[in-house]
C-alpha positions as CSV (number, residue, x, y, z in Angstrom):
1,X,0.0,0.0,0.0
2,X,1.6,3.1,-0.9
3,X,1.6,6.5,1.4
4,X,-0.9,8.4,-0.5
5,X,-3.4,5.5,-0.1
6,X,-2.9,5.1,3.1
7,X,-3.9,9.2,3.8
8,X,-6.6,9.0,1.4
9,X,-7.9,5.8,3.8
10,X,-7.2,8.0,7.0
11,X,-8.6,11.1,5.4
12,X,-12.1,9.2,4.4
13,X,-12.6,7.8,7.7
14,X,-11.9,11.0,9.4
15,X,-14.8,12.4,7.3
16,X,-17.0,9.5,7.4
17,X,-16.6,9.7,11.8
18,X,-17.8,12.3,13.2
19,X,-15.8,11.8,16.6
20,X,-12.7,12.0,14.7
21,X,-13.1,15.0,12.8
22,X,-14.5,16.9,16.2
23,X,-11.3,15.2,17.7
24,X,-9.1,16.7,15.4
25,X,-10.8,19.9,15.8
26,X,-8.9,21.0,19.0
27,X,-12.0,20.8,21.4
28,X,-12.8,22.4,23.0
29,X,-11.9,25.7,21.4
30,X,-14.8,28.0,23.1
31,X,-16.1,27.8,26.9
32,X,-18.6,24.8,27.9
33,X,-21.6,25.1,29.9
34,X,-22.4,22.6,32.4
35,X,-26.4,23.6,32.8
36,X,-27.7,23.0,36.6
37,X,-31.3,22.5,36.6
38,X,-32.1,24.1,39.5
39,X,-31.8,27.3,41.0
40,X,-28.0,28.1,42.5
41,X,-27.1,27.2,46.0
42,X,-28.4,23.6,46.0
43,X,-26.7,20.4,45.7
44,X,-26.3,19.5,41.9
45,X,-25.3,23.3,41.9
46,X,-22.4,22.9,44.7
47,X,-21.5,20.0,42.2
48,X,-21.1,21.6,39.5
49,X,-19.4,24.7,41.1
50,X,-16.8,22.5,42.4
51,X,-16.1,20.4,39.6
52,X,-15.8,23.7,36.5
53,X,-12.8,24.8,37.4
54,X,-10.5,21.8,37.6
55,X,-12.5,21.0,34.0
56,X,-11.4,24.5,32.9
57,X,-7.6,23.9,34.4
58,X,-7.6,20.3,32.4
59,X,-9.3,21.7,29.3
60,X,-8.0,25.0,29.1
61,X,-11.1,26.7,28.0
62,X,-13.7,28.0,30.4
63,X,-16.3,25.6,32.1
64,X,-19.7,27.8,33.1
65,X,-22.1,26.9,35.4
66,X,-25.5,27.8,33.4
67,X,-28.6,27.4,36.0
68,X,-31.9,26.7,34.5
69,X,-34.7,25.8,37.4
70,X,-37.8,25.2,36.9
71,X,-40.6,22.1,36.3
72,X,-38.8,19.6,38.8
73,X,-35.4,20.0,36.7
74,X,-36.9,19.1,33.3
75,X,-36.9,22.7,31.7
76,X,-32.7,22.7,32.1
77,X,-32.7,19.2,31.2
78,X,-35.0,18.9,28.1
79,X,-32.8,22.7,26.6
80,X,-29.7,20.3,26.7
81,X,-31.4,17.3,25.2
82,X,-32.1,19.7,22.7
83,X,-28.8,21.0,21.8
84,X,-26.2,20.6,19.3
85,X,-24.1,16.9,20.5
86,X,-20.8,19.5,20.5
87,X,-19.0,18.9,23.8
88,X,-19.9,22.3,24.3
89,X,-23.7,22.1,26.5
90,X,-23.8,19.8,29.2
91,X,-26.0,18.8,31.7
92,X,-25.7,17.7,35.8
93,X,-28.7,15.6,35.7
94,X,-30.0,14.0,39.0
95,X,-32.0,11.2,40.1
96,X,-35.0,13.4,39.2
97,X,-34.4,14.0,36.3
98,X,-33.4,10.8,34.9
99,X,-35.0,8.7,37.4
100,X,-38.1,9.4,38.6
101,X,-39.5,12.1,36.0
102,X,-40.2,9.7,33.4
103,X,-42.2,8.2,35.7
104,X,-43.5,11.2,37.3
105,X,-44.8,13.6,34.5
106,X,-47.4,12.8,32.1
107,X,-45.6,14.6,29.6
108,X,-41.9,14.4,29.8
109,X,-40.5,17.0,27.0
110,X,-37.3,14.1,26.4
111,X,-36.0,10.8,26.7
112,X,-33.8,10.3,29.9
113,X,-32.3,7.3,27.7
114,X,-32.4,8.0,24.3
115,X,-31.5,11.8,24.0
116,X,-28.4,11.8,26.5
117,X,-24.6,10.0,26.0
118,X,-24.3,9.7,30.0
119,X,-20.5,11.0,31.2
120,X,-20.4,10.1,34.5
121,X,-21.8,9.6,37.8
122,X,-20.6,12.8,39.7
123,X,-21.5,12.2,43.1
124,X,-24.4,10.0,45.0
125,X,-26.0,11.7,48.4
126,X,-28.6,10.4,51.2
127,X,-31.5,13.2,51.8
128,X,-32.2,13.8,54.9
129,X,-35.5,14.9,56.9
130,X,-35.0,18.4,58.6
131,X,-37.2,21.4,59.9
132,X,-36.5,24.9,61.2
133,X,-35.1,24.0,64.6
134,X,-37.1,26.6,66.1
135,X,-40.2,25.7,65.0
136,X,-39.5,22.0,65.8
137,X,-38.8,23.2,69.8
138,X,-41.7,25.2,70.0
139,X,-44.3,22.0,69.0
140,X,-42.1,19.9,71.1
141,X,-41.0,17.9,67.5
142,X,-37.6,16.2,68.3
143,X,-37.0,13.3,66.6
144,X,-39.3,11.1,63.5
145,X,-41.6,9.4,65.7
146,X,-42.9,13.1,67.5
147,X,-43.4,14.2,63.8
148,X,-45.7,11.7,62.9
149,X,-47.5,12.0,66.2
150,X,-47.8,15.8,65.1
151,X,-48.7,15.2,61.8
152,X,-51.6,12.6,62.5
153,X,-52.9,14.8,65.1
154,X,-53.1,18.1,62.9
155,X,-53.6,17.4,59.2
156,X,-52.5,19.3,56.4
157,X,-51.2,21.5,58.7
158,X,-47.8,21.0,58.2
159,X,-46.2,22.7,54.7
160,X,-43.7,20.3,53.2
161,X,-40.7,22.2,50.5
162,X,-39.0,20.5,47.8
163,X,-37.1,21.9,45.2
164,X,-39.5,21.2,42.5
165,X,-42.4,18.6,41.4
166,X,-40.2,15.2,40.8
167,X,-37.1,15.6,42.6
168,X,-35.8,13.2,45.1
169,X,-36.2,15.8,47.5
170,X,-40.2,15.7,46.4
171,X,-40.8,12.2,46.5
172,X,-38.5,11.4,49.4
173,X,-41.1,13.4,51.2
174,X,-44.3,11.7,49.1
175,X,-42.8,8.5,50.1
176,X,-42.8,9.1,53.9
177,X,-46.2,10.3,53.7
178,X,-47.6,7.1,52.2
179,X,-46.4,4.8,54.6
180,X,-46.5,6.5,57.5
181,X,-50.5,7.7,56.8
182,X,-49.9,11.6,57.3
183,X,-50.8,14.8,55.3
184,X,-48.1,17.5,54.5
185,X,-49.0,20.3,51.7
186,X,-46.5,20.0,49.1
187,X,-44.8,23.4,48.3
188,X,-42.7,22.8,45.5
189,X,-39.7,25.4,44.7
190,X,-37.3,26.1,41.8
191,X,-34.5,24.5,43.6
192,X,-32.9,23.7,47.2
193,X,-31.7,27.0,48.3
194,X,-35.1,28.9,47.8
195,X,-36.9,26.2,49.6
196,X,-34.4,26.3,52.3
197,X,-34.5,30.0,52.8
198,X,-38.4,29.9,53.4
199,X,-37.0,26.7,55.7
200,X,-35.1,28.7,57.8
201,X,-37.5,31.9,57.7
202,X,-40.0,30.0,59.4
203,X,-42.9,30.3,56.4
204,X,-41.6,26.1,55.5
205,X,-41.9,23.4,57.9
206,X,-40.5,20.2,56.6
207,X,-38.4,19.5,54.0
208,X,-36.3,16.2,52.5
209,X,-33.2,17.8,51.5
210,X,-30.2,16.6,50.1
211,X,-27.4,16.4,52.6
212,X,-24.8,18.8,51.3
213,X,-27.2,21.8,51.3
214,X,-28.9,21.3,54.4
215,X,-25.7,20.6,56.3
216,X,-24.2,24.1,56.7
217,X,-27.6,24.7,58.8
218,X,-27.8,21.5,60.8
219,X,-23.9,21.9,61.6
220,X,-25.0,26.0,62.6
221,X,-28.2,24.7,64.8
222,X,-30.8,26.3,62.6
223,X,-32.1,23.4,61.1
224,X,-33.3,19.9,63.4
225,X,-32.4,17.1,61.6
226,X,-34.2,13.9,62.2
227,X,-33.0,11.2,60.0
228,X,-31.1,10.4,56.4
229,X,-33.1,8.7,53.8
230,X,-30.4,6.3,52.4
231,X,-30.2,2.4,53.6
232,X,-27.1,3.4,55.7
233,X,-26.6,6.2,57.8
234,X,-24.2,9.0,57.0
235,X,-20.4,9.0,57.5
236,X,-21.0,13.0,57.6
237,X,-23.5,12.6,60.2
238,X,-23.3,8.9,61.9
239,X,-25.2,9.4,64.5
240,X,-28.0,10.4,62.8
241,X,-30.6,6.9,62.3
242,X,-31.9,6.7,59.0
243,X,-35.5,6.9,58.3
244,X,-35.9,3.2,58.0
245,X,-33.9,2.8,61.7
246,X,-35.6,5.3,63.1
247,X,-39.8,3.8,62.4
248,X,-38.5,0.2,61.7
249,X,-39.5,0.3,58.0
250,X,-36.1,-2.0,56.2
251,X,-37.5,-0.7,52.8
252,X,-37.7,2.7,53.2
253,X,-35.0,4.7,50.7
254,X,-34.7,7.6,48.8
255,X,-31.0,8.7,48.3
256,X,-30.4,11.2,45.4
257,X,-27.4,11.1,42.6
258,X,-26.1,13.1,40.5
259,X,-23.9,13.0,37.1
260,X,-22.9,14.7,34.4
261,X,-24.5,14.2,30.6
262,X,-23.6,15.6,27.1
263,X,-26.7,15.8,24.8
264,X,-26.9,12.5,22.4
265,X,-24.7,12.2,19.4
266,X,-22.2,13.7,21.5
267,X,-18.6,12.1,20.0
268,X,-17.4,9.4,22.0
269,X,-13.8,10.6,22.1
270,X,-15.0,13.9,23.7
271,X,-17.5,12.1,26.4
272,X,-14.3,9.7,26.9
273,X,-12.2,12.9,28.1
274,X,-14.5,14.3,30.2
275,X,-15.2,11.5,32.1
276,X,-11.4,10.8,32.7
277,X,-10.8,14.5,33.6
278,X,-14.0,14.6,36.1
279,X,-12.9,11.3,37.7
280,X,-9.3,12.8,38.2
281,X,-11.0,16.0,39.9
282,X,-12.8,14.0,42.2
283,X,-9.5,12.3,43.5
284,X,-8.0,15.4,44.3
285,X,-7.2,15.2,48.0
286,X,-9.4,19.2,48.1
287,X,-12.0,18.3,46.1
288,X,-12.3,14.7,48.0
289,X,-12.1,15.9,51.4
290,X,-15.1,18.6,50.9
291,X,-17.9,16.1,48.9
292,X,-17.0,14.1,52.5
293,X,-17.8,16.8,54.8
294,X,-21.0,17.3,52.8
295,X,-22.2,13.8,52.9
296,X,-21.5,13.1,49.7
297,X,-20.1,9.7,48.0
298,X,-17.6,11.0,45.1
299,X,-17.4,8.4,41.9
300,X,-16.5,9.1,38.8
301,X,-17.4,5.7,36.8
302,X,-17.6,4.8,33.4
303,X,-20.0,6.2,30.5
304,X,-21.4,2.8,30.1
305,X,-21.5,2.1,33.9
306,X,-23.3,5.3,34.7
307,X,-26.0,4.0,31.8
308,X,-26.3,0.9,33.6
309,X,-27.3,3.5,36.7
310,X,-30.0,5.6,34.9
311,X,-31.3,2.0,33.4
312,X,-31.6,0.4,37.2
313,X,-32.8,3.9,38.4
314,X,-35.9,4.1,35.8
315,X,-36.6,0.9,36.6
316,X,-36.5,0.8,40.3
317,X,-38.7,4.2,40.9
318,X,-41.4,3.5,38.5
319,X,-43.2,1.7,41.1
320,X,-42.0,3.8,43.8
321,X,-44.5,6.8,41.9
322,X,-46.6,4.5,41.6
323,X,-47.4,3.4,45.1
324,X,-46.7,6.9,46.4
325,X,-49.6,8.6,44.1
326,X,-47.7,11.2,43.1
327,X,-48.1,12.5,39.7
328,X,-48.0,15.8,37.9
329,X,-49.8,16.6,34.5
């Protein structure tokens, strides 16, 4: 085979492959968002804040955080399902959206499968039950039992936040109410941090958080935490029972993930990079050390390991909704 064949052959494939002529491109060659879908200050927003600028040291371009809240995360989520498969929009998606909102919403505006080339599993937290610590003295509210007592004897009301219809947060907190037989008004918010602020205000009075946005407050007193929604209790927090420990229910468990995800289409090559880059970020002894302190479990697996995730996820909180009767048109 002479030379000139042999770059003709290179020089067809590289034009029939997508990946490889994006690879030879030089990307990333402009910033990259990394949209949050949910308002700043909550968890998959600390994620992605911590995470953008070791991906802007290893890439050398700018990685932006790009918060888009609203509709339980599927308004952020469904905008990068919807945009070009460049390496240059991505998403942090969470449990919510590509676990539960599928089964969730009537209408679901994408495919959690089909319209996403999964990255990597970021980071997986337990949620955990807290109120205003205030208000939780003052009707004599100290641990899980003495809020169901509460909550049988006044109905309706107690106001329960979330940070948006379909998040983990949201059905952590539908979940408890169906097997434990009480009635909470559901007060859904455009992310963690606003719910939390009405929280700590006083105008909230339960809420299923995830752990590394409620912690700051229960390590400052403000919020009363109760219990953790994961199967195992909390390295963060180990004295605190889980849910399950704390009203002897083995099956109760609601723990929230989240991960990042390029649009589909995305070239393989590119999603190949920014997993290895976000898996070496997560090592670092600084970033490490801090996802701890927040209760978080850092990973950093495979493309095809975190679709094996979203698969088992879809599948394992279909009937979840289901028994829990929530639903949202």
């Amino acid at each position: 085979m002479s030379i000139s064949r042999r770059t003709l052959i290179t020089l067809s494939a590289a034009l029939a492959l997508p990946g490889a002529t994006l690879a030879q491109s030089g990307w990333p060659t402009k910033p990259v968002r990394i949209v949050v879908p949910f308002a700043p200050g909550g968890t998959t927003d600390i994620l992605a804040r911590l995470l953008a600028p070791e991906l802007s040291k290893a890439f050398g371009q700018q990685f932006i955080v790009d918060n888009r809240g609203g509709a339980g995360g599927n308004i952020g989520a469904d905008h990068v399902a919807k945009s070009p498969g460049d390496g240059y929009t991505l998403l942090m998606g969470t449990v919510g959206t590509h676990g539960i909102n599928k089964s969730l919403y009537a209408r679901l505006p994408y495919d959690p499968q089909k319209d996403f080339a999964p990255i990597t599993l970021v980071a997986g937290v337990p949620n955990v039950m807290v109120m205003n610590a205030a208000t939780a003295q003052r009707l004599g509210i100290q641990s899980v039992q003495d809020f169901i007592r509460y909550a049988r004897a006044n109905p309706g009301k107690l106001n329960m936040a979330s940070s948006g219809n379909g998040t983990s947060i949201h059905l952590a907190g539908e979940l408890f109410k169906a097997k434990n037989g009480v009635f909470m008004t559901h007060i859904p918010y455009r992310g963690s941090a606003p719910a939390i602020r009405d929280l700590l205000a006083g105008t909230m009075d339960v809420m299923f958080d995830n752990l590394p946005s409620a912690m700051p407050h229960i390590q400052a007193g403000t919020l009363k935490a109760f219990a953790v929604t994961s199967s195992v209790r909390s390295q963060a927090l180990p004295d605190l029972p889980t849910v399950a420990e704390a009203i002897r229910q083995p099956d109760f468990e609601a723990s929230s993930w989240f991960g990042l995800l390029a649009p589909a289409g995305t070239p393989a090559d590119i999603v190949g990079r920014l997993q290895e880059e976000t898996a070496k970020a997560l090592k670092l002894p600084e970033i490490s050390a801090r996802l701890t302190a927040l209760g978080a479990i850092p990973s950093g697996n495979t493309p095809a390991e975190f679709a094996k995730l979203i698969e088992a996820e879809l599948a394992k909180w279909e009937p979840v909704v289901r028994a829990s009767g929530a639903r949202v048109d």
